[in-house]
DRENTOR-801629 format. One record per residue: x, y, z of N, C-alpha, C, CB in turn; residue in three letters. Coordinates in nm, 4 decimals, m for minus. Atoms other than C-alpha are relative to their C-alpha. Glycine has a CB too. Layout:
! DRENTOR-801629
+----------+----------+----------+----------+----------+----------+----------+----------+----------+----------+----------+----------+------+
|       nu |       nv |       nw |      cau |      cav |      caw |       cu |       cv |       cw |      cbu |      cbv |      cbw | code |
+----------+----------+----------+----------+----------+----------+----------+----------+----------+----------+----------+----------+------+
|        X |        Y |        Z |        X |        Y |        Z |        X |        Y |        Z |        X |        Y |        Z |  ALA |
...
+----------+----------+----------+----------+----------+----------+----------+----------+----------+----------+----------+----------+------+
! end
This chain:
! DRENTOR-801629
+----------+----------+----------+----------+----------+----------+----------+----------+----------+----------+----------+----------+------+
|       nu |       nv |       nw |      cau |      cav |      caw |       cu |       cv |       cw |      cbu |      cbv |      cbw | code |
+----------+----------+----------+----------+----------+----------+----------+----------+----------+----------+----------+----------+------+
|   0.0649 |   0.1165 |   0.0580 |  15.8813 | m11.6195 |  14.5215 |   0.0484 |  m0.0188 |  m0.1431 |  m0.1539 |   0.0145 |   0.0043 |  UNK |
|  m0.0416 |   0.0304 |   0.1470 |  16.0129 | m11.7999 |  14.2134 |  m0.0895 |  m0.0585 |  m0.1255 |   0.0999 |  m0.0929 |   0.0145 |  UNK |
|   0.1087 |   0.0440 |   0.0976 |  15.7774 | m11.8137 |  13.9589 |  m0.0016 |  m0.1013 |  m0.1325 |  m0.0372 |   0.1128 |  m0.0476 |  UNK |
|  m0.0604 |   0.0846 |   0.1320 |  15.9580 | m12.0118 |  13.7052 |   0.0731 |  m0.1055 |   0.0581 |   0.1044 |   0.0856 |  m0.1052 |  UNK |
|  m0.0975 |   0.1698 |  m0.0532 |  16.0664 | m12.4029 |  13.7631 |   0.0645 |  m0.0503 |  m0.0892 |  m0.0833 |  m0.1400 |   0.0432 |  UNK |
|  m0.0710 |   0.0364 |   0.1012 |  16.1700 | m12.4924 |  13.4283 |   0.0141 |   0.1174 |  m0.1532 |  m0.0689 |  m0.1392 |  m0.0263 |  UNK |
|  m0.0089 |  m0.0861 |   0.0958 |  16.2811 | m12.3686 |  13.0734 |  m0.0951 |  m0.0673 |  m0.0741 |   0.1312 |   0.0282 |  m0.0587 |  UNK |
|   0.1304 |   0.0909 |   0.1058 |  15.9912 | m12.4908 |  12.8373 |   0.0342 |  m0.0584 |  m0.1109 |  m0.1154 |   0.0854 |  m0.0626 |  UNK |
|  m0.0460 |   0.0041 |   0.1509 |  16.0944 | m12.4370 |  12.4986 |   0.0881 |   0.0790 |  m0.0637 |  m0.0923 |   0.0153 |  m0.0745 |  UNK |
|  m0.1266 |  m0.1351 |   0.0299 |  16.3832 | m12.2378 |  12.3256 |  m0.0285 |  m0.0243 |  m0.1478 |   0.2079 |  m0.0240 |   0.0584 |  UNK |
|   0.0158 |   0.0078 |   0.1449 |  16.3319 | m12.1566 |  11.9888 |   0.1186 |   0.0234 |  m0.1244 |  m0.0985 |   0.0946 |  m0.0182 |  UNK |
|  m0.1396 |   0.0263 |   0.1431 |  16.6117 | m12.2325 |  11.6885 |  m0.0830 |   0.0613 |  m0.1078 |   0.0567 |  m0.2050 |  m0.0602 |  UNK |
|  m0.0007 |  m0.1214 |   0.0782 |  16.5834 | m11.9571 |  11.4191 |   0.0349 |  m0.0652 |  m0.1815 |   0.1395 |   0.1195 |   0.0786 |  UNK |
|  m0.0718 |   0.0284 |   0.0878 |  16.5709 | m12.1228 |  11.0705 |  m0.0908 |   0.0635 |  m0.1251 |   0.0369 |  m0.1492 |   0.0063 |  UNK |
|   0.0639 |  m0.0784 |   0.1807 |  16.4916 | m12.0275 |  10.6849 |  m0.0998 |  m0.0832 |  m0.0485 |   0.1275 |   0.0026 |  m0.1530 |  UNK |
|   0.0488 |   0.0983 |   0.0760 |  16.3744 | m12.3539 |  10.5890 |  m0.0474 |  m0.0708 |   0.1058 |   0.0899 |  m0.0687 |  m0.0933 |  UNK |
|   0.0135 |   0.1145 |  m0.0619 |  16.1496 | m12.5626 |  10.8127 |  m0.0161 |  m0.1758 |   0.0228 |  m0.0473 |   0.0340 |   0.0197 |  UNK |
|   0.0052 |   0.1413 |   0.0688 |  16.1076 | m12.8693 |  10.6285 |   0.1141 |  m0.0622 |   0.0359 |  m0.0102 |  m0.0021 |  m0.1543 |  UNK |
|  m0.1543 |   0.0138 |   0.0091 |  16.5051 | m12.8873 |  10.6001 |   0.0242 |  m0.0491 |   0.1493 |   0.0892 |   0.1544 |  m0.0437 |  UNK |
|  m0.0080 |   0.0042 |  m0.1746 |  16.5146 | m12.7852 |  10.9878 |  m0.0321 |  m0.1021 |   0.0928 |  m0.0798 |   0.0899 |   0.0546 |  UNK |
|   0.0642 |   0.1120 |  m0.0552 |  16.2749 | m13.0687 |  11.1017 |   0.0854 |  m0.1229 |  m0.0739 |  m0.1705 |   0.0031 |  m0.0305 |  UNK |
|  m0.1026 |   0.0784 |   0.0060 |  16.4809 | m13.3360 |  10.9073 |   0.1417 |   0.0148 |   0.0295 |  m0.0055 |  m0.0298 |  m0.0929 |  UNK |
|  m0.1162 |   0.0336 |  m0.0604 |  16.8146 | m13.2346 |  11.0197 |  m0.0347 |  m0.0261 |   0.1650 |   0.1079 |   0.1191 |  m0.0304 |  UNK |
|  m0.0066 |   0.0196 |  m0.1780 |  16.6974 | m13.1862 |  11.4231 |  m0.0765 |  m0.1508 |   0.0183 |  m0.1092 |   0.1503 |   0.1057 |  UNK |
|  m0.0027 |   0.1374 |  m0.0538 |  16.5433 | m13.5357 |  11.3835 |   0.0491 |  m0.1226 |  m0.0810 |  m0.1283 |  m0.0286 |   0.0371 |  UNK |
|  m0.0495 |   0.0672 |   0.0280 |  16.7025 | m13.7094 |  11.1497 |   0.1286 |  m0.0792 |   0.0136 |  m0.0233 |   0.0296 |  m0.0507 |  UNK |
|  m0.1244 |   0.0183 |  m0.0283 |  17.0330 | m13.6178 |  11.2009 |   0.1097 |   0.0067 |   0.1166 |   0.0249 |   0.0525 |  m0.0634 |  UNK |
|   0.0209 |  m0.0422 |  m0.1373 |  16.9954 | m13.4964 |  11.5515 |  m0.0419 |  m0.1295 |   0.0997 |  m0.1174 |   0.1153 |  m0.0021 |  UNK |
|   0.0779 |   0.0998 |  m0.0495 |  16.7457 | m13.7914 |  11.6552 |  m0.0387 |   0.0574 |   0.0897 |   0.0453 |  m0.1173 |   0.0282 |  UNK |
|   0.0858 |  m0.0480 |  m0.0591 |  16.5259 | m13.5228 |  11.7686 |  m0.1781 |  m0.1018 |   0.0161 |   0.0080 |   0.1356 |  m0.0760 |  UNK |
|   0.1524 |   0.0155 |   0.0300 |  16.1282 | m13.6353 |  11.8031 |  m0.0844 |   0.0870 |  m0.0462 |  m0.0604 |  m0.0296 |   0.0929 |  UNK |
|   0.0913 |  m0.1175 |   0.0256 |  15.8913 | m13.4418 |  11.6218 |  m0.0929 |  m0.0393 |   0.1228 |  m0.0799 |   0.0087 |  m0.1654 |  UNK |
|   0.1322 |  m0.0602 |  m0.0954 |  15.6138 | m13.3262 |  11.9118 |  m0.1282 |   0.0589 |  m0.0513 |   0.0450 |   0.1131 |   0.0824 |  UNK |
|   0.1406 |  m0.0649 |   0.0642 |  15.3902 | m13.0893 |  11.7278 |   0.0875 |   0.0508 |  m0.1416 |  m0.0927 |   0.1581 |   0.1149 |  UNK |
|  m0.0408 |  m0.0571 |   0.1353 |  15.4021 | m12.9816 |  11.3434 |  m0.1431 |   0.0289 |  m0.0567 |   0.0968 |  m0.1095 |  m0.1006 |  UNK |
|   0.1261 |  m0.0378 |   0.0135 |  15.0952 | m12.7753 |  11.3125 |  m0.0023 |   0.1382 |  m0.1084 |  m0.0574 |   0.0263 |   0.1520 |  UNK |
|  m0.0115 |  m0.1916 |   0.0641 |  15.0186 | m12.4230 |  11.0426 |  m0.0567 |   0.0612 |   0.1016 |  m0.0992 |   0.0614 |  m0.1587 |  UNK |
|   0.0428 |  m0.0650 |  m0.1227 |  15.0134 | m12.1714 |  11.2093 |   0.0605 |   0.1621 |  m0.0957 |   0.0951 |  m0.0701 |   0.1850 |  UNK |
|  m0.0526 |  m0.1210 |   0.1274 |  14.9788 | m11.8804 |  10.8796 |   0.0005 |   0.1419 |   0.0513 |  m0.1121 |   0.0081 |  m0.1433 |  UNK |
|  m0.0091 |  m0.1716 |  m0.0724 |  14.9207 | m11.5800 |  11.1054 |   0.1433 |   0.0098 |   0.0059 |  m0.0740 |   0.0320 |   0.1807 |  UNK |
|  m0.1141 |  m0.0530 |  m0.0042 |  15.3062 | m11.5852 |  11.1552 |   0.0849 |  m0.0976 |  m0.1167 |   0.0525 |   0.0031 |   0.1566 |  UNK |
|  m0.0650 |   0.0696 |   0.1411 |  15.3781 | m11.7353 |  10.7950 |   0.0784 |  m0.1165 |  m0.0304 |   0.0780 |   0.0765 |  m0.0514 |  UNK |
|  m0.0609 |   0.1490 |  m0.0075 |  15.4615 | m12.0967 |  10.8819 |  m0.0258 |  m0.0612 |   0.0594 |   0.0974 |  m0.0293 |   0.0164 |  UNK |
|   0.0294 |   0.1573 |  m0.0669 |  15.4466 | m12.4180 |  11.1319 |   0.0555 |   0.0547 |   0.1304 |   0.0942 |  m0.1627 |  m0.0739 |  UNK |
|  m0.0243 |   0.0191 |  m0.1228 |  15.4653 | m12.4431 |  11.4621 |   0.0413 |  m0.1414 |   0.0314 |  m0.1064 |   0.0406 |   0.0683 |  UNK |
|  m0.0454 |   0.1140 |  m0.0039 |  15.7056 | m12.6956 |  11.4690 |   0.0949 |   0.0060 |   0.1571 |   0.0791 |  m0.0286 |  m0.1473 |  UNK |
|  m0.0736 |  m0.0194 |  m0.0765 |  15.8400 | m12.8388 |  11.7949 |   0.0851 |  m0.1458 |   0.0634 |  m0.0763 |   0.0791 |   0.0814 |  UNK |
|  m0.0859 |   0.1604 |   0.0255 |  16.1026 | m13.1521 |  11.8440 |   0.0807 |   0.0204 |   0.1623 |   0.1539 |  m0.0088 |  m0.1879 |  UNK |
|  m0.0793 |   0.0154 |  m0.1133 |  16.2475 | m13.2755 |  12.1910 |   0.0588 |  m0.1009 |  m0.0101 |  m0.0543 |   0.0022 |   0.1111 |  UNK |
|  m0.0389 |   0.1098 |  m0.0066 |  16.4469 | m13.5596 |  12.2815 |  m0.0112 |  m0.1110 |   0.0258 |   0.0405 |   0.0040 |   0.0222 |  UNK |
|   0.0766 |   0.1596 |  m0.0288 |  16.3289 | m13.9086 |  12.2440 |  m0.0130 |  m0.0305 |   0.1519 |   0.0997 |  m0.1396 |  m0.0672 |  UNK |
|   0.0038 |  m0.0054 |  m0.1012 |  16.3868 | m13.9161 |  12.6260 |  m0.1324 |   0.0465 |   0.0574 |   0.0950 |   0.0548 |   0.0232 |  UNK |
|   0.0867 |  m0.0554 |  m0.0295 |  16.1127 | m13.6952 |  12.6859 |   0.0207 |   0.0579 |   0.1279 |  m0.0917 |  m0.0681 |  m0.0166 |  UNK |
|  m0.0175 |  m0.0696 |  m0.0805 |  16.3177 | m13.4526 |  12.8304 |  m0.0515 |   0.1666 |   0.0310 |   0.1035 |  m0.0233 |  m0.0089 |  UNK |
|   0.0481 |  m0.0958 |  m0.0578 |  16.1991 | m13.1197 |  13.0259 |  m0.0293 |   0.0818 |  m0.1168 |   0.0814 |   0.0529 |   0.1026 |  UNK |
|   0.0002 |  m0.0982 |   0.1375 |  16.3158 | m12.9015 |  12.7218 |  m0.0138 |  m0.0285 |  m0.1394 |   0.1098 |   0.0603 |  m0.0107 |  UNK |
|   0.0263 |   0.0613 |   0.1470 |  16.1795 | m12.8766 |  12.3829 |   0.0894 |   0.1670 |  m0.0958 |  m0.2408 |  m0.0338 |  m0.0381 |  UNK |
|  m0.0848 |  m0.0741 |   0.1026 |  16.3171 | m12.6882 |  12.0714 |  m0.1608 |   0.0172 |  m0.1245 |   0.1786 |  m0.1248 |  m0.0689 |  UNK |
|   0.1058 |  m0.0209 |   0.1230 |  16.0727 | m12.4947 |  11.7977 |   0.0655 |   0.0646 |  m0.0689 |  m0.1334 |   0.0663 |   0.0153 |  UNK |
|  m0.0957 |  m0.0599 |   0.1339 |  16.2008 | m12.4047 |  11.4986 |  m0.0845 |   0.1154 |  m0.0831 |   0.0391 |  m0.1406 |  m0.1250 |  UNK |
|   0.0951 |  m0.1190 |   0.0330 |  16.1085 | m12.0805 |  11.4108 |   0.0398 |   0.0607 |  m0.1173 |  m0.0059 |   0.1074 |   0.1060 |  UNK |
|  m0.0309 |  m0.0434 |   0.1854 |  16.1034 | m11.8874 |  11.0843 |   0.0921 |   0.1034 |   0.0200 |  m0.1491 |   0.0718 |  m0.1114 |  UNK |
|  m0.0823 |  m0.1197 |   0.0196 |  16.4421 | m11.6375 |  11.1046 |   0.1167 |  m0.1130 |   0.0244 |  m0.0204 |   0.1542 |   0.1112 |  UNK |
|  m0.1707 |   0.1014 |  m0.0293 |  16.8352 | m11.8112 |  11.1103 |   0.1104 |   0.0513 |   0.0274 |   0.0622 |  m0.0768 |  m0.1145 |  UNK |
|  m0.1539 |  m0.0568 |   0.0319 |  17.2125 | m11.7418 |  11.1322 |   0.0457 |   0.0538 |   0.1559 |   0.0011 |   0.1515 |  m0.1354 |  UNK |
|  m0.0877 |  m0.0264 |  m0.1587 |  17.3156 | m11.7473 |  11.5206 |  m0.0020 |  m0.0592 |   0.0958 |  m0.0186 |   0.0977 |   0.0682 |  UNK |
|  m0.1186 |   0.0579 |  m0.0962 |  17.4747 | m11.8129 |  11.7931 |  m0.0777 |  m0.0422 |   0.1104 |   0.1229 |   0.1098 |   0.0503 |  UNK |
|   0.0577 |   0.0270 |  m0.0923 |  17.1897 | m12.0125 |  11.9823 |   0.0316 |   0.0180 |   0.1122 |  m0.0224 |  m0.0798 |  m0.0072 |  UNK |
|   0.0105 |   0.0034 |  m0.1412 |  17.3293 | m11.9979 |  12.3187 |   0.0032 |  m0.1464 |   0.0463 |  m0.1271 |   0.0716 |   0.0462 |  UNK |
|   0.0739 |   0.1127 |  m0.0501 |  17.2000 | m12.3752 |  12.3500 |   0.0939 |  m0.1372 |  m0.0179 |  m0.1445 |  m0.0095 |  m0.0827 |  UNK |
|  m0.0655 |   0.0574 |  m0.0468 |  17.3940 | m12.6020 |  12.5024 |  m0.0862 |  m0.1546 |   0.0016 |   0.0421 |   0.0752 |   0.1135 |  UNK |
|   0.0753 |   0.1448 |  m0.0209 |  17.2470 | m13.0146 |  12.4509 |   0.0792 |  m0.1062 |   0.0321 |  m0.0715 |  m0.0486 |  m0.1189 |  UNK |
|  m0.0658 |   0.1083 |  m0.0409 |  17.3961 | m13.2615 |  12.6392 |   0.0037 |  m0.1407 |  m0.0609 |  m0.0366 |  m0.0097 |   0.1078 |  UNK |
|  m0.0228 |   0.1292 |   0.0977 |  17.5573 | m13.5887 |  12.4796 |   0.0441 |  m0.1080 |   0.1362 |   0.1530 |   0.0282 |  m0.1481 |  UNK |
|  m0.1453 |   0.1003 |  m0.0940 |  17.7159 | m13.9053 |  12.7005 |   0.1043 |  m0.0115 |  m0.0521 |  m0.0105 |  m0.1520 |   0.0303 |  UNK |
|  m0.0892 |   0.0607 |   0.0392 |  17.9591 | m13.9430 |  12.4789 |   0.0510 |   0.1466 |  m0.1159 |  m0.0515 |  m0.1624 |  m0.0537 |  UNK |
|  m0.0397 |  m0.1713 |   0.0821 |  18.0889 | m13.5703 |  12.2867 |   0.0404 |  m0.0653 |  m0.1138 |   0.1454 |   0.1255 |   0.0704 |  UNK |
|  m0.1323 |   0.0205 |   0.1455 |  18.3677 | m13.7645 |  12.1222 |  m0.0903 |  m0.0813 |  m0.1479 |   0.1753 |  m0.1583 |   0.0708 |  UNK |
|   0.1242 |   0.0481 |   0.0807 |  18.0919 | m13.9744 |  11.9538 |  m0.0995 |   0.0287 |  m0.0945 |  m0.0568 |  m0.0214 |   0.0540 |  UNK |
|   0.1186 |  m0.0577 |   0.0926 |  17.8252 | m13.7570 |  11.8822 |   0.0886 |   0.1007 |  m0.1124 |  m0.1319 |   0.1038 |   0.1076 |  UNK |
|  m0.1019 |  m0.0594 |   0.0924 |  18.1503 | m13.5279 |  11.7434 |   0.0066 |  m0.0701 |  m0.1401 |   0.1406 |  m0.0080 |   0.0671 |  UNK |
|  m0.0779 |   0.0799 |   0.1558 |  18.2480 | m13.7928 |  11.5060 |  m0.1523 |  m0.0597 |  m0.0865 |   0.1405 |  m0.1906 |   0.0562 |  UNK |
|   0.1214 |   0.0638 |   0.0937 |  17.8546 | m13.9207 |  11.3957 |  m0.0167 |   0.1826 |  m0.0869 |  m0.1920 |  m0.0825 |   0.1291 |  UNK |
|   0.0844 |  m0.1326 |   0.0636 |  17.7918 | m13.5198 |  11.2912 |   0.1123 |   0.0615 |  m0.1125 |  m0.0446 |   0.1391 |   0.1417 |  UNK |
|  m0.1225 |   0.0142 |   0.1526 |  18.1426 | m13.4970 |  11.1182 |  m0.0145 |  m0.0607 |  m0.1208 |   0.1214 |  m0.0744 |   0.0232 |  UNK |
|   0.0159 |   0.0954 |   0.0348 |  18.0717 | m13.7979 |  10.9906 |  m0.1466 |  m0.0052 |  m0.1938 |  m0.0366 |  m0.0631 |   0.1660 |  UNK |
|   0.1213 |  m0.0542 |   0.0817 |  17.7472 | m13.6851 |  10.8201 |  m0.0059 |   0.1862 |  m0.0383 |  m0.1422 |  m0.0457 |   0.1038 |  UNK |
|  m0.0575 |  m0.1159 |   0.0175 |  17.9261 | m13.3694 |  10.7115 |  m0.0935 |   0.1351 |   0.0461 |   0.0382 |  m0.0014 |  m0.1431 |  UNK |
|   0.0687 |  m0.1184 |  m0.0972 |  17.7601 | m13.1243 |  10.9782 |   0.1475 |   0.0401 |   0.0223 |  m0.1114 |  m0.0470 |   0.1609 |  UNK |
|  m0.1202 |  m0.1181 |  m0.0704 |  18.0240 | m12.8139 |  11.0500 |  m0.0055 |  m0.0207 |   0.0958 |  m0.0030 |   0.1477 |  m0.0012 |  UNK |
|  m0.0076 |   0.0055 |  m0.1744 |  18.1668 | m12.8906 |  11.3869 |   0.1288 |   0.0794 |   0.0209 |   0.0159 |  m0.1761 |   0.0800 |  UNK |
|  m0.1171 |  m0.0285 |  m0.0677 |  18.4492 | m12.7020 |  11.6123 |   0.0728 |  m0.1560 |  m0.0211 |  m0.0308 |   0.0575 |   0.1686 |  UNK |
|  m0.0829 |   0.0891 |  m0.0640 |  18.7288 | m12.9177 |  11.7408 |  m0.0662 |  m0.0728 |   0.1259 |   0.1211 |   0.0741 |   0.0379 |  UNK |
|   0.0658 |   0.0161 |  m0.0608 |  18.6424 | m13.1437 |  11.9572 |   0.0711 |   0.0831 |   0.1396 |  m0.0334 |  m0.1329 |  m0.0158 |  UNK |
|  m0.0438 |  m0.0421 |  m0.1611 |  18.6984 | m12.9617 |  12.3619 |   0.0647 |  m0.0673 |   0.0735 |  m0.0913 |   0.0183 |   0.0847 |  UNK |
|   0.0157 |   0.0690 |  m0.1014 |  18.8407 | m13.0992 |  12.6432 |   0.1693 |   0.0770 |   0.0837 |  m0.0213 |  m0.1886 |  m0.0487 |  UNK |
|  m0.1128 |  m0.0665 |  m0.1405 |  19.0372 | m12.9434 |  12.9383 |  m0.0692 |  m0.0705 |   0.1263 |  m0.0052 |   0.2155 |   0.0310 |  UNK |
|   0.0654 |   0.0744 |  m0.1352 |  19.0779 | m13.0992 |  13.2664 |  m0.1112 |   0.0820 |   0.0721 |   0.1188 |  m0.0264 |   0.1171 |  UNK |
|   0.1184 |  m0.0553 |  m0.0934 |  18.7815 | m13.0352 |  13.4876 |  m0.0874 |   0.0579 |  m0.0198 |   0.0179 |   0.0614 |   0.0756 |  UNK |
|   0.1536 |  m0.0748 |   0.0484 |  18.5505 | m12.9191 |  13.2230 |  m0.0264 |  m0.1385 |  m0.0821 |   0.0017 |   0.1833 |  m0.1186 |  UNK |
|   0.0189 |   0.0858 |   0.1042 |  18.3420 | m13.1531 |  12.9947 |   0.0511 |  m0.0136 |  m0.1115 |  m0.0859 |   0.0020 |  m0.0259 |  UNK |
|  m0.0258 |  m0.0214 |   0.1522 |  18.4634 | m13.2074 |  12.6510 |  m0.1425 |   0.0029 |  m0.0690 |   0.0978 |  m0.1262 |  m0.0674 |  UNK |
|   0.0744 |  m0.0567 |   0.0634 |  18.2487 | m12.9985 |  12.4276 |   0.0409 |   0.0133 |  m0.1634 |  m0.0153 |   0.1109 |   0.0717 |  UNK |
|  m0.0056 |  m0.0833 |   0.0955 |  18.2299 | m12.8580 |  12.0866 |  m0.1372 |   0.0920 |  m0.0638 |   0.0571 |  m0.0809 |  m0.0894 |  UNK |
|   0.0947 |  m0.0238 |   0.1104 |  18.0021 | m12.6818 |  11.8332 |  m0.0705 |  m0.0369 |  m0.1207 |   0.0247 |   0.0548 |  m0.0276 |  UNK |
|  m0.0070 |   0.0584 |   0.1246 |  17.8283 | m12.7301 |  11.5473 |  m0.1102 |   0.0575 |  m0.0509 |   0.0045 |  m0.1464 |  m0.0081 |  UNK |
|   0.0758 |  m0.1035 |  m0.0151 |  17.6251 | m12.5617 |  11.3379 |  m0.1242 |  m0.0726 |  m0.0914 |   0.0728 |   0.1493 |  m0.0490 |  UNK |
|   0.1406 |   0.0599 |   0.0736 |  17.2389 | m12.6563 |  11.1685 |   0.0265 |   0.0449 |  m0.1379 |  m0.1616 |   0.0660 |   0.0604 |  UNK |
|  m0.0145 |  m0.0439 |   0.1724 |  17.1553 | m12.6026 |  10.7686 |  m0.0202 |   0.1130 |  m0.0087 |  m0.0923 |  m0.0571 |  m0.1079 |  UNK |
|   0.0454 |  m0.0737 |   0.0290 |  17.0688 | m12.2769 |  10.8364 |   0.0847 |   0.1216 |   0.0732 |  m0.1236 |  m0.0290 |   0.0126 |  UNK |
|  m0.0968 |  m0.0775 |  m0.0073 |  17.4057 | m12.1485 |  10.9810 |  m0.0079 |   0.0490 |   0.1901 |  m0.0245 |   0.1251 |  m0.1299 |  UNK |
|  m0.0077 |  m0.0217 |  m0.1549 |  17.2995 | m12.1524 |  11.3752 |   0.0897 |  m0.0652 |   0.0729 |  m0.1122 |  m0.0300 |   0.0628 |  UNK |
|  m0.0979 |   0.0956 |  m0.0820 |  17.5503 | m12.2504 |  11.6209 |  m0.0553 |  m0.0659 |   0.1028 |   0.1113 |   0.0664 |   0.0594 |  UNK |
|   0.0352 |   0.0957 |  m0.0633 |  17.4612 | m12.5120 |  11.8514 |   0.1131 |  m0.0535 |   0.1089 |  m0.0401 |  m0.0895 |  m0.0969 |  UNK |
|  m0.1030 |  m0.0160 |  m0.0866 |  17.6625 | m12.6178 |  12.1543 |   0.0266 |  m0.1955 |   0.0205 |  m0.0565 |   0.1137 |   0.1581 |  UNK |
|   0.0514 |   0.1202 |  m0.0588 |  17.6854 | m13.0328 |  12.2479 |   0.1028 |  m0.0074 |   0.1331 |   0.0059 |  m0.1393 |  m0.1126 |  UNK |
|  m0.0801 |   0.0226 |  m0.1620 |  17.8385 | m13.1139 |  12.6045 |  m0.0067 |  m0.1108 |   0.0589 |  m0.0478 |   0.0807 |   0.1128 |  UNK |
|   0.0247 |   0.1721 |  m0.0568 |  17.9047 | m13.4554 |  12.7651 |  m0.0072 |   0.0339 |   0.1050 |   0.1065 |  m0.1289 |  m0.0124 |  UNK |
|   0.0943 |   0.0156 |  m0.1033 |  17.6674 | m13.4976 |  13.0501 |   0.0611 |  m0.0592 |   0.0746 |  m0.1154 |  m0.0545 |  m0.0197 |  UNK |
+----------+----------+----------+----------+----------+----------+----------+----------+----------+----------+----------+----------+------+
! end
């Protein structure tokens, strides 16, 4: 029996949450969801998904500096590549080999890597 149907929430690791919440929705065009204290673990329970109001959400938690894992799908890579360049966010090159998506990286203010992938 499979007890698990979806991923809920994945949590991004940053120093600064203030910072964190305006880049994942400003520059991201995340949605803030919840932005509540929460001083027993010395900060906010902040948590931002995608205007879509898709499955998975993102909380930005108080520690930084790695290699999320977290892969967020774009329609358009080359696009979202060039708006995050654009707005001088650290990105890889952009990806692209036949028969895989074109991808790259890129990383938040707080030195996490981040993955984007055309959907």
């Amino acid at each position: 029996m499979n007890h698990f149907t979806s991923v809920h929430t994945v949590g991004i690791p940053v120093t600064d949450q203030d910072r964190a919440l305006e880049f994942y929705t400003k520059t991201l065009g995340f949605a803030l969801v919840v932005d509540t204290p929460l001083p027993q673990l010395g900060g906010r329970w902040i948590v931002v998904a995608t205007p879509a109001g898709a499955d998975l959400a993102l909380t930005l938690a108080t520690e930084a500096g790695v290699d999320t894992g977290i892969r967020l799908g774009t329609p358009d890579a080359a696009a979202t590549h060039h708006h995050l360049t654009t707005n001088e966010v650290p990105t890889s090159d952009l990806l692209s080999w036949p028969g895989v998506p074109p991808m790259f990286t890129f990383q938040d203010p707080d030195n996490n890597t981040l993955y984007a992938v055309q959907t």
